[in-house]
N, C-alpha and C positions, 0 to 999 in steps of 0.2 A: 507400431503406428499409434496403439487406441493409450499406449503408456506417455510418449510424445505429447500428444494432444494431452493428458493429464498435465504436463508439465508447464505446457502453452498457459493454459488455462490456470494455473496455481501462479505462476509469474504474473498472468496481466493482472491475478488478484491481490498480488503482494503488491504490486505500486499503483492500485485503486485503493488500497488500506495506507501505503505510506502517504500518497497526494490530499488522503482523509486528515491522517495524523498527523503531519509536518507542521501546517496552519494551526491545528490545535496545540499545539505544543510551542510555537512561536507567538500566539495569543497568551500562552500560559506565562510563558517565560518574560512575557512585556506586561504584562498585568502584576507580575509577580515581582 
């Protein structure tokens, strides 16, 4: 159960870090 919820919780952080990064890297890439 307690390994689960590690995983929950690692996922919703990987597409709180990609929804960070995408826009920065699409600013990048049109500035650039």
């Amino acid at each position: 159960m307690k390994s689960n919820f590690v995983q929950i919780m690692a996922r919703i952080n990987l597409l709180q870090v990609v929804s960070i990064f995408k826009p920065a890297v699409l600013l990048l890439s049109m500035s650039g």
